[in-house]
C-alpha positions as CSV (number, residue, x, y, z in Angstrom):
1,X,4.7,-103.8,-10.0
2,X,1.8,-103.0,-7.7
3,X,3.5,-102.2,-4.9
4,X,2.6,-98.6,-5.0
5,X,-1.1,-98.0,-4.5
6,X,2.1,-99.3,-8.2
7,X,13.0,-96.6,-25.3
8,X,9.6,-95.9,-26.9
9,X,6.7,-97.6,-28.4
10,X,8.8,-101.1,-29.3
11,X,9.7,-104.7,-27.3
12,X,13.6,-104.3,-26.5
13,X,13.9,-108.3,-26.2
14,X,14.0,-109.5,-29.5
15,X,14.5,-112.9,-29.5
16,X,11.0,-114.1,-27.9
17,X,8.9,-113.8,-30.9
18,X,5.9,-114.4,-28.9
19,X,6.8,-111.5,-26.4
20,X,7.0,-109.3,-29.8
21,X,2.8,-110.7,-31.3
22,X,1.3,-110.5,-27.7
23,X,2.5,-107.0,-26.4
24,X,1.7,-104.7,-29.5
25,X,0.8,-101.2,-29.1
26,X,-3.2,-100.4,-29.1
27,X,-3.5,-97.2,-31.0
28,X,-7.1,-95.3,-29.8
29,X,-8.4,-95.7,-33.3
30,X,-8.9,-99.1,-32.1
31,X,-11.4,-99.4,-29.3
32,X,-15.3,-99.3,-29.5
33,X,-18.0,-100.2,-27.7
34,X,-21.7,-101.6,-28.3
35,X,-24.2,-102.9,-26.1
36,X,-23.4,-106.3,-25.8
37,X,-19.1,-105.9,-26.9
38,X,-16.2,-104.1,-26.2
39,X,-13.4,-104.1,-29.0
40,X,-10.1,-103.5,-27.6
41,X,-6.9,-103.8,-30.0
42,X,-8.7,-105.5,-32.3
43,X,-10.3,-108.4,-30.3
44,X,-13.7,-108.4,-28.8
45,X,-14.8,-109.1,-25.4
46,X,-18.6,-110.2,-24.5
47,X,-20.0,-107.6,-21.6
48,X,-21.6,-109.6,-18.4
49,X,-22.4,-108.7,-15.0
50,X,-19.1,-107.6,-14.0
51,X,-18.5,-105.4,-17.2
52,X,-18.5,-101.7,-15.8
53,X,-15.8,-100.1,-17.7
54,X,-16.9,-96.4,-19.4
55,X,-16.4,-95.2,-23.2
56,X,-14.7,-92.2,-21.3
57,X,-12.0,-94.8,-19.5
58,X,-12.1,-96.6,-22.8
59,X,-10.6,-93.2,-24.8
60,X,-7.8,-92.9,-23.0
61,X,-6.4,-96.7,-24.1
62,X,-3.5,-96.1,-26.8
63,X,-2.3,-93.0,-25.3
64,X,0.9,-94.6,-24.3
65,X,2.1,-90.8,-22.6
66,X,4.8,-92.7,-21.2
67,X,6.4,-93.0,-24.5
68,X,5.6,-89.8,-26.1
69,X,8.3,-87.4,-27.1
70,X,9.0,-84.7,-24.6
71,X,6.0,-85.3,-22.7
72,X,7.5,-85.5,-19.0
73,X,6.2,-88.9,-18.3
74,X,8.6,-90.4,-21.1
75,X,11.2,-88.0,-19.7
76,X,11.0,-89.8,-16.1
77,X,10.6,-93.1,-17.7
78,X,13.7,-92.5,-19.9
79,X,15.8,-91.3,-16.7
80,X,14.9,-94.5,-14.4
81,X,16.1,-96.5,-17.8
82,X,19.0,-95.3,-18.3
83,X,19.8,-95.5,-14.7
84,X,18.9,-99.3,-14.9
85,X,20.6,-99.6,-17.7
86,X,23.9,-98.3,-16.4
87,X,23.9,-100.0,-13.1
88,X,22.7,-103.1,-14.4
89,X,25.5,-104.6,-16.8
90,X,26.4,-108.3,-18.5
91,X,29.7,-109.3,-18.6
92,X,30.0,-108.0,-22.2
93,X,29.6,-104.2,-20.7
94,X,25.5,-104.4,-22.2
95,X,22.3,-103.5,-20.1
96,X,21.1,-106.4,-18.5
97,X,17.6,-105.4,-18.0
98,X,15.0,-105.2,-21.2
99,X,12.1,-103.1,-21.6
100,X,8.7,-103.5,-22.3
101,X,6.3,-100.5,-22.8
102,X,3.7,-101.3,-25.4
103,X,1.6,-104.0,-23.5
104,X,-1.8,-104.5,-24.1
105,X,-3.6,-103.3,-20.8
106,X,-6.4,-106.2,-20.9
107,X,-5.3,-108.7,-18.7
108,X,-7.0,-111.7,-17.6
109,X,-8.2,-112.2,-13.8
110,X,-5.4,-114.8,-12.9
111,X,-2.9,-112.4,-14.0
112,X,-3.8,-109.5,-12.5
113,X,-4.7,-111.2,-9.3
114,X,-3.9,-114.9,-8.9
115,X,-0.5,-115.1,-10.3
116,X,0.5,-112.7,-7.9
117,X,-1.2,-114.4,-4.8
118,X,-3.6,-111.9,-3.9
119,X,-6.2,-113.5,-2.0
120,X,-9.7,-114.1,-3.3
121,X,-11.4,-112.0,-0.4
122,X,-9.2,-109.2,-0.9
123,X,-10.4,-105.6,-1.1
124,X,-8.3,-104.8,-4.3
125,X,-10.3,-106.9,-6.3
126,X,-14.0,-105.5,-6.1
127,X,-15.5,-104.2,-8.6
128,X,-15.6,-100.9,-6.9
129,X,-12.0,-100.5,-7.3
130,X,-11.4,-101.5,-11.0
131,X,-12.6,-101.4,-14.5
132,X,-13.6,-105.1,-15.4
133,X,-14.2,-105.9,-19.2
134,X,-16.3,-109.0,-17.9
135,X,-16.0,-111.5,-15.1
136,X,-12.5,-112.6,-16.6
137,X,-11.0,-110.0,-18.2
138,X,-10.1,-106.3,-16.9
139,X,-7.7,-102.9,-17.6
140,X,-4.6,-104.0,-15.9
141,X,-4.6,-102.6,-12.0
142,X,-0.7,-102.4,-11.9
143,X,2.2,-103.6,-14.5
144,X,2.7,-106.3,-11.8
145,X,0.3,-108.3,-14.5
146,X,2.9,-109.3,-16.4
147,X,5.4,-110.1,-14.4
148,X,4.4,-114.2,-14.6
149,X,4.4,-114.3,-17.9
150,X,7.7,-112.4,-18.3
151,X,9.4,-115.0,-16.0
152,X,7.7,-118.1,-17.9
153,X,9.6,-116.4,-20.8
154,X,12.7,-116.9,-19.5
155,X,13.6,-113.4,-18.5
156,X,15.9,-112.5,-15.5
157,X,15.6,-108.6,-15.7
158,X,13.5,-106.2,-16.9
159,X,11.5,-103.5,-16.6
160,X,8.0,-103.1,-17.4
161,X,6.1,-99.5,-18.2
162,X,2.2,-98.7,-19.3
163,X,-1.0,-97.1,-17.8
164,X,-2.8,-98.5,-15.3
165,X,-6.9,-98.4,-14.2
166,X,-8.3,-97.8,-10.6
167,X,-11.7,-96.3,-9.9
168,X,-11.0,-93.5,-8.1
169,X,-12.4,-89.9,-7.0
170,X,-10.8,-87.4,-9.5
171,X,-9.0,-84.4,-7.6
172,X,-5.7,-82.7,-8.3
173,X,-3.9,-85.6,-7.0
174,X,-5.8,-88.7,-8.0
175,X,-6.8,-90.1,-11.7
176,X,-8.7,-93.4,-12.9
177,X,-5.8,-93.8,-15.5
178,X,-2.1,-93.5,-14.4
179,X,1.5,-95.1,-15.4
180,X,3.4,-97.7,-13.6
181,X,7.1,-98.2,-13.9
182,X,8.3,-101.9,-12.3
183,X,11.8,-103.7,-12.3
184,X,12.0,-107.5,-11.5
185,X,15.2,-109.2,-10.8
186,X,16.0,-112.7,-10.3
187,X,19.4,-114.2,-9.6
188,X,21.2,-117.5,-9.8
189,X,23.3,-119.0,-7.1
190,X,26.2,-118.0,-8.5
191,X,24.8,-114.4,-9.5
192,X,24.1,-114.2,-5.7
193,X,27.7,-115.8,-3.6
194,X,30.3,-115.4,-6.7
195,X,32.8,-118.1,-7.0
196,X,33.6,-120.1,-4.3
197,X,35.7,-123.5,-4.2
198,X,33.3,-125.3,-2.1
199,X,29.5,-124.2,-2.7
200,X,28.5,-126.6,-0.8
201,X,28.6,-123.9,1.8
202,X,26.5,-121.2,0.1
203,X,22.8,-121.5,-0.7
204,X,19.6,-120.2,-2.2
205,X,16.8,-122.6,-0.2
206,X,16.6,-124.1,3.2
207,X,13.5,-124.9,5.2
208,X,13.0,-122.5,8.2
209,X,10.1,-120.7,10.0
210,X,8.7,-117.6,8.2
211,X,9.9,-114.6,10.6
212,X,9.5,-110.8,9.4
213,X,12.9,-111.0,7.6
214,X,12.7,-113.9,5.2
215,X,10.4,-116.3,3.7
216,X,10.5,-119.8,4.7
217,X,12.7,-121.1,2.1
218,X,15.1,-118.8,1.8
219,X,18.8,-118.8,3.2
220,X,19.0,-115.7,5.5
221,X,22.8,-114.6,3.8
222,X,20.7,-114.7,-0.2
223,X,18.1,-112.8,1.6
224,X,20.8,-110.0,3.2
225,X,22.6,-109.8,-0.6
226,X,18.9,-109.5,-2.1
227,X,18.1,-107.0,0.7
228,X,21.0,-104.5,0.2
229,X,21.2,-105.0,-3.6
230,X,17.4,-104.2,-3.9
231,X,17.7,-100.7,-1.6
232,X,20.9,-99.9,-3.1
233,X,19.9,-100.0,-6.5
234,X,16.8,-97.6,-5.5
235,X,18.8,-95.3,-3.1
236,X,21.0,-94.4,-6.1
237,X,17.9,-93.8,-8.1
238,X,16.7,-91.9,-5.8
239,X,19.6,-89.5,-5.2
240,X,20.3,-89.8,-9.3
241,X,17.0,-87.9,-9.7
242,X,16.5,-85.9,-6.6
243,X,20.0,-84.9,-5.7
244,X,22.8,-86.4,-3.7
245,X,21.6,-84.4,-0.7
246,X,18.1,-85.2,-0.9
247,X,16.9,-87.0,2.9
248,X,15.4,-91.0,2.3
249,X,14.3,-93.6,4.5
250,X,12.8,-97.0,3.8
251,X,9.4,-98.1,5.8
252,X,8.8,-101.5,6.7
253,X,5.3,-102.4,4.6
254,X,3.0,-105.9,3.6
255,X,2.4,-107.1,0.0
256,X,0.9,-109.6,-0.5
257,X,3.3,-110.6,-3.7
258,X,7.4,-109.9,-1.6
259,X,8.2,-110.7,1.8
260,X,10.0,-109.2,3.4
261,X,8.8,-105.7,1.9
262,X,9.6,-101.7,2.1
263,X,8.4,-98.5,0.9
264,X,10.9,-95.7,-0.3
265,X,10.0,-92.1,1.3
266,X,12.3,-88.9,0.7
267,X,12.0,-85.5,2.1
268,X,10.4,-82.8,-0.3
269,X,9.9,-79.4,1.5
270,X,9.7,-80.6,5.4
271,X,7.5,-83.6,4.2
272,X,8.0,-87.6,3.8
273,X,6.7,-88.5,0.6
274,X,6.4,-92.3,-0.5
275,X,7.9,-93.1,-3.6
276,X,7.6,-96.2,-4.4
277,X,7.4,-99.9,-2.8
278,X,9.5,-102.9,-3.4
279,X,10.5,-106.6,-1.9
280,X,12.0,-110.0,-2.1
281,X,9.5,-111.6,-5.2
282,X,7.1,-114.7,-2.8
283,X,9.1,-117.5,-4.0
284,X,5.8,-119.2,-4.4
285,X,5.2,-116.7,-7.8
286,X,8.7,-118.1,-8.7
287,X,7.7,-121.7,-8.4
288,X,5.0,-121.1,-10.4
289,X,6.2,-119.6,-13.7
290,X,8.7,-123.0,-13.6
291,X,11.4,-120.9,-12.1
292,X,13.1,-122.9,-8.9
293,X,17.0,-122.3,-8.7
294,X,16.6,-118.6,-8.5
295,X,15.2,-116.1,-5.8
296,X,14.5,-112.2,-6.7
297,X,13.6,-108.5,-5.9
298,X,10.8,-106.8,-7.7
299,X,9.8,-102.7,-7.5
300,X,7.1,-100.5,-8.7
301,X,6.8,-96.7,-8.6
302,X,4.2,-94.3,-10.0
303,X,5.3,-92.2,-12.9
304,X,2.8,-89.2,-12.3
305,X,4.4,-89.0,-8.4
306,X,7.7,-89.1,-9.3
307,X,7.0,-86.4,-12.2
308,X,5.2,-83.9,-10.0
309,X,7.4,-83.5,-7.1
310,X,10.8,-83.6,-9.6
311,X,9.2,-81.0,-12.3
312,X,6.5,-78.8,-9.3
313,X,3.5,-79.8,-11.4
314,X,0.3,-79.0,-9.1
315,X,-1.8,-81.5,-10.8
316,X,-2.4,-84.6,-11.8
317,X,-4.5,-84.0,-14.5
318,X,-2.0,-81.7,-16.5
319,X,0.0,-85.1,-17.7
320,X,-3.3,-85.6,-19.7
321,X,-3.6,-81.9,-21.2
322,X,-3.0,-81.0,-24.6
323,X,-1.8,-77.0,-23.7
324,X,1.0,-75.9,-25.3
325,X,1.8,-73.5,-22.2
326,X,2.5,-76.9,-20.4
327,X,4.0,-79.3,-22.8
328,X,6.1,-76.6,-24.6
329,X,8.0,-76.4,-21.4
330,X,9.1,-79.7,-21.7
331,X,10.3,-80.3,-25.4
332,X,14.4,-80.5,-24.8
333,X,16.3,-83.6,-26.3
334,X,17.9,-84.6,-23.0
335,X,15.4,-86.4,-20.4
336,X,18.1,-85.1,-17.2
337,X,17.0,-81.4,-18.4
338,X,16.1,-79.2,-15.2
339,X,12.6,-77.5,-15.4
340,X,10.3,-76.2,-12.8
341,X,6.9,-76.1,-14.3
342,X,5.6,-72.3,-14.2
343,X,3.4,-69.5,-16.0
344,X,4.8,-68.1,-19.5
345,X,6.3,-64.5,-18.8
346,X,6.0,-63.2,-22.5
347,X,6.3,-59.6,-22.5
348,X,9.1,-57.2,-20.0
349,X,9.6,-53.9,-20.1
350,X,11.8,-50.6,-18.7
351,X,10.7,-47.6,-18.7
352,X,13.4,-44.9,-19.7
353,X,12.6,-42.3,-17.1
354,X,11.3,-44.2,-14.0
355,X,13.5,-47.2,-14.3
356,X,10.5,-49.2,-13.3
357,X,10.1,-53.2,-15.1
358,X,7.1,-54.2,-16.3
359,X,6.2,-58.2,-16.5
360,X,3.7,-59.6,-18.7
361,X,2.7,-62.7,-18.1
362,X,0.1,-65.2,-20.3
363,X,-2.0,-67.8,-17.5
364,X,-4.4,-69.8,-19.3
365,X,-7.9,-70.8,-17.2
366,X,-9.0,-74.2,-17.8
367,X,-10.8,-76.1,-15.7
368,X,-9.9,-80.0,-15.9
369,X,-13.5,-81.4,-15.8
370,X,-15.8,-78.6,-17.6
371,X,-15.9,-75.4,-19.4
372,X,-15.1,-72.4,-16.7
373,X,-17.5,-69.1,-17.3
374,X,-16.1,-66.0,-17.7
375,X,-17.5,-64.9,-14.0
376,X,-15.4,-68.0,-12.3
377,X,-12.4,-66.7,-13.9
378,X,-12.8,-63.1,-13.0
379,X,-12.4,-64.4,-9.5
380,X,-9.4,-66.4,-9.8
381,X,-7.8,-63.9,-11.3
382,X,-8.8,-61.3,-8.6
383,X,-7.3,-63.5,-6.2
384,X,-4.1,-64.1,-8.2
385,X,-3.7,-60.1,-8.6
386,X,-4.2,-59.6,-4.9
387,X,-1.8,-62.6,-3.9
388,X,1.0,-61.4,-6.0
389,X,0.6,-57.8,-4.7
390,X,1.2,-58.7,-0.8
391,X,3.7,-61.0,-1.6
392,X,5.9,-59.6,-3.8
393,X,4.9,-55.8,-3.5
394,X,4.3,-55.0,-7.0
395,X,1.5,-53.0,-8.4
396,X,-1.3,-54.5,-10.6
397,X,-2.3,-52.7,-14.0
């Protein structure tokens, strides 16, 4: 979902055959460009006046980190999963929600913008802000895109993962390309009240003034059950991945897709950090994917942000390195593994007579844009030998 500024490589819902041909993984083998077409996945797109995506932005299509073994983006995807999984169950004792995380990132205007309301005039649609293919077609701003189409489907739950394109200044917390995680669940009636002898007395819809805590059509009792199963659902998740102990508190905030709407914030090291933002689905988007005896909560967090304050990774643009020194940290089988990303110490040593430890450690110098010069890195590493010194009183040799 894009409501933060919003198990591998295979559709988990099986029986829409048409879900299965239209969200196929794009490998990067498969994406060109000419002067006058783009060729993405296979199928070519004519370049007009709005076309102003870049053969460097184009490179990074099909590679789906999200859903690559041990890298730590699949490792938080896998987490949030199986936490959905396990909260989330049908009468049968089997995950309700299904997952989708090989979607095509081309998506047309409507569905990137109109299906989810967003105003014609609105700043998130300028060109400034996002890589168009042509006037109709662009790389998906947020995995809210598909949330329409899902619902036309038939679907009631699921969960929707994939990388996502903003134009943005590159610095150790931003990135044009990034991965989106969004849950989207609708109930029924009875889903919502239970079993009741007379339900006459319990509904879904009535005609009332819009107020800051509900939408005009909505009963104000669906809206309180929607309300607390929404924030209880993403307070556990939460707690499930930053401890039991760990401070929260929700912020009221405006979509333009949920009303009412929140943003998640927890306390990392003295400071509120938002984590994600969520809301009661515009029953309007509902109506129009043919769905009109069900109302529904919808969230949408950014993979990067959750993986840099769970594993301490400085910056952004590690997820898309290919160093051993930082991806070897993270190849363990089990996605709930602890790890604090940190220098390799590869060499200690005692000495005999004077008792004293030697530590040897390997730091590898790359700068994420260009090629650093020997001089540049001289400096760093001055720096680093003088900061450990006062800190930790040790002597540099």
């Amino acid at each position: 979902m894009g409501l933060q500024r919003f198990t591998s490589g295979t559709v988990r819902y099986q029986s829409h055959w048409n879900a299965i041909q239209l969200f196929r993984r794009i490998s990067t083998s498969t994406v060109t460009c000419s002067d006058n077409k783009i060729n993405i996945g296979g199928k070519e797109y004519e370049k007009d006046h709005m076309t102003n995506i870049t053969p460097r932005i184009l490179s990074h299509i099909g590679w789906n980190l999200h859903s690559r073994k041990y890298h730590p983006l699949c490792h938080i995807r896998q987490r949030i999963v199986n936490y959905m999984y396990d909260r989330f169950l049908n009468p049968r004792g089997n995950p309700l929600f299904s997952v989708f995380d090989s979607i095509n990132p081309v998506v047309t205007v409507d569905q990137n913008f109109d299906s989810l309301l967003i105003p014609k005039d609105h700043i998130s649609r300028k060109k400034s802000d996002n890589y168009y293919v042509n006037q109709n077609t662009l790389l998906r701003a947020h995995t809210s895109a598909h949330q329409t189409e899902f619902m036309k489907m038939g679907l009631d739950n699921f969960i929707v993962v994939g990388d996502v394109y903003r134009r943005d200044e590159i610095d150790s917390s931003h990135y044009p390309v990034f991965h989106q995680l969004e849950g989207v669940r609708l109930c029924t009636e009875k889903e919502v009240y239970g079993n009741h002898q007379d339900m006459k007395k319990y509904k879904l819809f009535e005609n009332v003034e819009r107020t800051a805590e509900r939408q005009g059509v909505h009963h104000i009792e669906a809206v309180m059950y929607l309300e607390k199963d929404l924030k209880n659902c993403l307070a556990g998740l939460a707690t499930h991945l930053f401890g039991k102990d760990v401070e929260y508190r929700w912020v009221d905030a405006y979509f333009p897709f949920t009303h009412p709407s929140w943003e998640l914030e927890v306390k990392i090291e003295d400071a509120w950090i938002e984590l994600l933002g969520c809301g009661i689905i515009e029953q309007e988007i509902l109506a129009n994917a043919a769905v009109n005896d069900k109302i529904g909560w919808a969230f949408g967090l950014g993979l990067e942000r959750w993986a840099m304050k769970l594993y301490s990774i400085p910056d952004i643009r590690l997820f898309w390195s290919r160093d051993s020194g930082f991806l070897s940290q993270f190849q363990f089988e089990d996605p709930t593994t602890s790890v604090t990303y940190k220098v390799s110490l590869i060499d200690s040593f005692t000495h005999p007579k004077t008792k004293r430890t030697s530590h040897c450690y390997r730091i590898v110098y790359r700068h994420m844009e260009r090629p650093l010069s020997q001089k540049e890195v001289n400096v760093i590493h001055k720096k680093i030998e003088e900061l450990a010194a006062e800190r930790f009183k040790v002597t540099i040799r």
